[in-house]
RONU-329516 format. One line per 10 residues: number of its first residue (from 0); their letters; for each residue y negated, z negated, x negated of C-alpha. Coordinates in nm, 3 decimals. Layout:
NUM> a> Y/Z/X ~ ...
// end
This chain:
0> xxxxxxxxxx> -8.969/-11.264/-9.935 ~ -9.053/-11.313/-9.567 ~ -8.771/-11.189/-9.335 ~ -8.781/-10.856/-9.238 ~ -8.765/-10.649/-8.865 ~ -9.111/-10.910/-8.825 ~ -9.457/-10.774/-8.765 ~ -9.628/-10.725/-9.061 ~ -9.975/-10.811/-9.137 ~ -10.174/-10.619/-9.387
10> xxxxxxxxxx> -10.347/-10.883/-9.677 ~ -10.603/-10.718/-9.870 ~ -10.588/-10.824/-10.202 ~ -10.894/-10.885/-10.446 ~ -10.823/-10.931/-10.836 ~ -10.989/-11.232/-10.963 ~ -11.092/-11.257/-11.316 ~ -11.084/-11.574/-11.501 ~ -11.117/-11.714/-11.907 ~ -10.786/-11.831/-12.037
20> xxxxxxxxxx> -10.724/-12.166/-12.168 ~ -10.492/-12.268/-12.482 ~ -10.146/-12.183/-12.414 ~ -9.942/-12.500/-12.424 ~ -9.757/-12.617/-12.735 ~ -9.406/-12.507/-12.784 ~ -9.110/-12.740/-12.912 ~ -8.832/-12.537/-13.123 ~ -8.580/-12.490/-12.840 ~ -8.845/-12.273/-12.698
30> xxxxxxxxxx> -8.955/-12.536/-12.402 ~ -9.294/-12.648/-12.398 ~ -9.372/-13.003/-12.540 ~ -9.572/-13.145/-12.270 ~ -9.387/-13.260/-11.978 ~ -9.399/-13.049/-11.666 ~ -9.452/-13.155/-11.312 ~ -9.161/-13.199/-11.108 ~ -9.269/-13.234/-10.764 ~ -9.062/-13.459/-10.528
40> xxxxxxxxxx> -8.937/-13.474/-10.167 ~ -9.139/-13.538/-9.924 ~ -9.475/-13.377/-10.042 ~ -9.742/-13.244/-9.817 ~ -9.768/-12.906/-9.875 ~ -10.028/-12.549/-9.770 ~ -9.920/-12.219/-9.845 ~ -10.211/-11.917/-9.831 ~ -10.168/-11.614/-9.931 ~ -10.453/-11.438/-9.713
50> xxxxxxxxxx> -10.848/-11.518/-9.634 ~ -11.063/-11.669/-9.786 ~ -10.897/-12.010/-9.991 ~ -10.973/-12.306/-9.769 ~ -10.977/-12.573/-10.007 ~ -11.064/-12.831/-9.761 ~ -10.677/-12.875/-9.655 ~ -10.529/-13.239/-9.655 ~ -10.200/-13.166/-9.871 ~ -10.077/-13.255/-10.203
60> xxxxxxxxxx> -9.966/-12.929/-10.306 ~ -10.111/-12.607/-10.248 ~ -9.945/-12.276/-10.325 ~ -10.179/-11.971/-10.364 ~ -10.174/-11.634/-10.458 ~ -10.189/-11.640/-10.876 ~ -10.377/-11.308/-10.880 ~ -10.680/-11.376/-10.661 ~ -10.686/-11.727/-10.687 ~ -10.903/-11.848/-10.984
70> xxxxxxxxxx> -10.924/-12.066/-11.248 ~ -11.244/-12.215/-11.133 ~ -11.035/-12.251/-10.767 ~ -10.741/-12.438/-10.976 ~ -10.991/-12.687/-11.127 ~ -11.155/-12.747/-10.765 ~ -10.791/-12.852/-10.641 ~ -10.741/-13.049/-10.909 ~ -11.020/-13.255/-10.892 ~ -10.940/-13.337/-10.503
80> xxxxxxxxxx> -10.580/-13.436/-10.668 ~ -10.376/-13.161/-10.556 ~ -10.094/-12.964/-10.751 ~ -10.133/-12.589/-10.777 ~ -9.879/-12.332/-10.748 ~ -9.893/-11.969/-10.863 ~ -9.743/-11.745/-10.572 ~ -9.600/-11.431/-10.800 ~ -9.404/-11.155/-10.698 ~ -9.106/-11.155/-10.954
90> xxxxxxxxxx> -8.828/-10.913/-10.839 ~ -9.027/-10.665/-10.632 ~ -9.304/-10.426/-10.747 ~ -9.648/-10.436/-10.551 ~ -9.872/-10.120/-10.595 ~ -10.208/-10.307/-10.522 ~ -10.164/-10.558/-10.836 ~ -10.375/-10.455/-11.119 ~ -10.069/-10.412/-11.352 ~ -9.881/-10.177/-11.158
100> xxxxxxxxxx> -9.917/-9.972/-11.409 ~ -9.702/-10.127/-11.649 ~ -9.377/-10.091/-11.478 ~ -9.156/-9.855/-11.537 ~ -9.120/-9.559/-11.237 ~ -8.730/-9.575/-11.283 ~ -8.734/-9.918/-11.239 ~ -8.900/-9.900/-10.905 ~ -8.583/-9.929/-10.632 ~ -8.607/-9.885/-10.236
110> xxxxxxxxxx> -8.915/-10.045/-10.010 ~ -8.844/-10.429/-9.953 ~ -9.048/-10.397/-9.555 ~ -9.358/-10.502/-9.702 ~ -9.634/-10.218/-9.718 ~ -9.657/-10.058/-10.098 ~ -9.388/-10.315/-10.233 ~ -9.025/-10.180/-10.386 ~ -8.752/-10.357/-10.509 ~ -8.699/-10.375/-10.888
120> xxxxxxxxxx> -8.436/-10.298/-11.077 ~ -8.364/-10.657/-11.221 ~ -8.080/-10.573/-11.428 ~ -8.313/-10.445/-11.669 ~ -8.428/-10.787/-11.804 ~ -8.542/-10.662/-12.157 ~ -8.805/-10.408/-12.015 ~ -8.876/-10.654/-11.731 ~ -8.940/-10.968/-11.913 ~ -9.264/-10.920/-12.142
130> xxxxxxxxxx> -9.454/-10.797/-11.774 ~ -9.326/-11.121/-11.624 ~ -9.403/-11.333/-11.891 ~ -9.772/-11.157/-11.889 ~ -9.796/-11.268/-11.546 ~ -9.689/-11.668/-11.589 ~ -9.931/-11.676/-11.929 ~ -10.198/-11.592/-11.623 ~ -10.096/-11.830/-11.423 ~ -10.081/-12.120/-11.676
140> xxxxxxxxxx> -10.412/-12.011/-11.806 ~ -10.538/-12.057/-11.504 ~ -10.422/-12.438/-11.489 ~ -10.205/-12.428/-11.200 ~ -9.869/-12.674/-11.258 ~ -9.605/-12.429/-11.123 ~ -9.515/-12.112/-11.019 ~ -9.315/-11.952/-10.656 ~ -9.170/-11.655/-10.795 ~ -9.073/-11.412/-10.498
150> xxxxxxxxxx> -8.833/-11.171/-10.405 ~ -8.538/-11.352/-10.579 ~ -8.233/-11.262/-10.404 ~ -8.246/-10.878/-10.439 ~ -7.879/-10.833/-10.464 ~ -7.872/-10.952/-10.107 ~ -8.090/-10.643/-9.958 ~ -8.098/-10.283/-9.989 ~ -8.295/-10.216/-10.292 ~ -8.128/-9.861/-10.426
160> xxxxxxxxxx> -7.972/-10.047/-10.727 ~ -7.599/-10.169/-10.758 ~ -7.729/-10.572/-10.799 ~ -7.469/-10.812/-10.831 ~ -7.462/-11.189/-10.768 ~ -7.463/-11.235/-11.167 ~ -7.761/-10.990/-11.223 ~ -7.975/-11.225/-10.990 ~ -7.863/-11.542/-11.186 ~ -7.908/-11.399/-11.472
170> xxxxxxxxxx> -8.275/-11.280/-11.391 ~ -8.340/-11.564/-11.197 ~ -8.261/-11.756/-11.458 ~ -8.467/-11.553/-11.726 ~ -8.749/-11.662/-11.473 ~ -8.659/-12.047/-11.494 ~ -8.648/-12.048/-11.884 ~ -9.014/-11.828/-11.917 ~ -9.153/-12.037/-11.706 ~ -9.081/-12.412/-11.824
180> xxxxxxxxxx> -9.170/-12.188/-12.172 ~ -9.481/-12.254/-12.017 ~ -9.505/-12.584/-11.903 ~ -9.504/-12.478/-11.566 ~ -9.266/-12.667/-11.278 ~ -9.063/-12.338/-11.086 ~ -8.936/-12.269/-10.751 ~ -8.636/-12.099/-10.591 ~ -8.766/-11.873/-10.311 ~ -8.475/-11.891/-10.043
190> xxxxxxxxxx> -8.136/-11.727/-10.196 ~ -7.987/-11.989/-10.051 ~ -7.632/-11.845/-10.161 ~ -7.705/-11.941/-10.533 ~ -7.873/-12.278/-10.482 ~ -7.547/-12.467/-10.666 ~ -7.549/-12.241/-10.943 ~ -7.927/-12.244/-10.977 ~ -8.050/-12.640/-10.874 ~ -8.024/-12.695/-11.241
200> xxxxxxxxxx> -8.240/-12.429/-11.311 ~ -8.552/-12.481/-11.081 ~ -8.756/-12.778/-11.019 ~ -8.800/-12.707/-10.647 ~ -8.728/-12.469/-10.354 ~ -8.920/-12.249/-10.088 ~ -8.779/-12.122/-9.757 ~ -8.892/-11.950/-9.466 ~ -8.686/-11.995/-9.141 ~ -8.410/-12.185/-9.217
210> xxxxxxxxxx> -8.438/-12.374/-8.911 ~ -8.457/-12.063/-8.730 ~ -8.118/-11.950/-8.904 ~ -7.965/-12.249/-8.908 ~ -7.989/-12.305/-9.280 ~ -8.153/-12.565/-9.403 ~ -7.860/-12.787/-9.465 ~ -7.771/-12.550/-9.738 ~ -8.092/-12.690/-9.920 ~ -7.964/-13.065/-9.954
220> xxxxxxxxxx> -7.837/-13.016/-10.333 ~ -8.222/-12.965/-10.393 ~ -8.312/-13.282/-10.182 ~ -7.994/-13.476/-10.351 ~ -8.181/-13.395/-10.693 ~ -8.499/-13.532/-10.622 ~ -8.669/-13.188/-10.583 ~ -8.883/-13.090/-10.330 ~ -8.782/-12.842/-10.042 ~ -9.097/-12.654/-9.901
230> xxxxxxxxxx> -9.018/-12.501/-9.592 ~ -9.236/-12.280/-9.365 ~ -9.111/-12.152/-8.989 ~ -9.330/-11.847/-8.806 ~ -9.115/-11.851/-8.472 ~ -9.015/-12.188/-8.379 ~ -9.279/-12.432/-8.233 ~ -9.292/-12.736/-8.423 ~ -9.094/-12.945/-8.215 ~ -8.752/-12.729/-8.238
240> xxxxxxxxxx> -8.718/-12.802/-8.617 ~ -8.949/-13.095/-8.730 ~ -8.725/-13.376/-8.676 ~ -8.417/-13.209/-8.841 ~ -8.649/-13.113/-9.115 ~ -8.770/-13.528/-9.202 ~ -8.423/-13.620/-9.151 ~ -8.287/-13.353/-9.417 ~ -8.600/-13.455/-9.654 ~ -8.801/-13.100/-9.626
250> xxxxxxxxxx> -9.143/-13.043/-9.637 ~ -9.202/-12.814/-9.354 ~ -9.476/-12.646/-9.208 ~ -9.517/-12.365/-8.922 ~ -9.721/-12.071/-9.038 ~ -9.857/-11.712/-8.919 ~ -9.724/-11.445/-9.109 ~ -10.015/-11.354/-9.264 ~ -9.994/-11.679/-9.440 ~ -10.356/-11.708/-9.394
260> xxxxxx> -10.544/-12.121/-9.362 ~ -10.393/-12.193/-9.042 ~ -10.140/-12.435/-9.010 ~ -9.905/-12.718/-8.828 ~ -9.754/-12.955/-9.013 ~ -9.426/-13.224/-8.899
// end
């Protein structure tokens, strides 16, 4: 989740409608048979979330909102050789997706300081699952290679639920396993508390503002691993964290909040 106590933009979201493709094959542990990708350090990277999809970006890996993005979009990316990843809200409920619906009101927690988004209650991983796993069979039948689920680290914010550190691995985790289910490569959106416990879990990592905080050491065990770190910044000009970022192996960008086209890269 972007950091709070920050100006907020309104996105207007569109749902995007697009025909499914064969769900991948499934081995009997449960893990899909074909071999996910597992994207490395030191990838160029775009993140949009807003606007109209500028496909015209020079980066290898492009993360995009799973909802309005389409299958036909996907397919374009591919073909210029880019990976695509499925941005998904996982732990927070977001009244403008088309299957709002479908979650239970006493799930919904406290407002997470993004307009019509609450926190969910994540200890409740039985009710919670099937509407997650809805949402990665979308984004796999779309074609895209991975998924960022966000709003991961719940039980460090006030969502109106008693969360604990070991309800968040435990969901977090959930996420991991339905997910590589899939065939689809996942990230860990910041929660950088629970990167050793979870590196083994997830195939990369997203953070905003670590250089701004003074974090981003604390996502070496992801670097150490050979998994990529995508990092974006919104305050700090490019030359207050881009050298600290190449040295430290991220893949960093600065970004608007809006998470619209625009972008500067290290």
């Amino acid at each position: 989740m972007r950091r709070l106590l920050r100006a907020v933009v309104p996105v207007l979201l569109a749902v995007a409608c697009a025909p499914s493709a064969p769900p991948a094959a499934r081995g009997g542990s449960g893990e899909a048979t074909a071999e996910r990708w597992r994207p490395r350090p030191g990838l160029t990277w775009q993140w949009q979330l807003s606007g109209r999809l500028d496909l015209s970006v020079d980066a290898e890996v492009y993360d995009v909102d799973g909802f309005t993005t389409t299958a036909a979009q996907v397919e374009a990316l591919h073909r210029k050789g880019r990976k695509a990843v499925c941005y998904l809200s996982a732990g927070a409920w977001e009244e403008f997706r088309p299957d709002a619906g479908d979650f239970p009101e006493g799930l919904l927690g406290e407002g997470n300081g993004w307009e019509g988004e609450r926190w969910l209650d994540i200890r409740a991983t039985a009710r919670l699952e099937p509407l997650l796993a809805e949402r990665l069979d979308m984004c796999r039948d779309k074609g895209f290679d991975a998924v960022e689920p966000d709003n991961t680290d719940g039980y460090r914010n006030r969502t109106g639920f008693p969360l604990t550190a070991a309800d968040q691995l435990r969901f977090n985790r959930m996420i991991a396993r339905l997910a590589h289910e899939r065939g689809l490569a996942v990230g860990l959106k910041n929660d950088l508390d629970q990167i050793p416990e979870l590196v083994g879990d997830f195939d990369f990592a997203v953070n905003e503002q670590c250089a701004e905080y003074a974090e981003c050491e604390r996502l070496t065990p992801f670097v150490k691993a050979g998994k990529a770190v995508f990092h974006a910044e919104y305050e700090l000009p490019v030359d207050r964290f881009c050298d600290r970022s190449r040295a430290l192996g991220l893949s960093s960008l600065l970004k608007r909040y809006e998470l619209d086209a625009w972008r500067r890269t290290c």
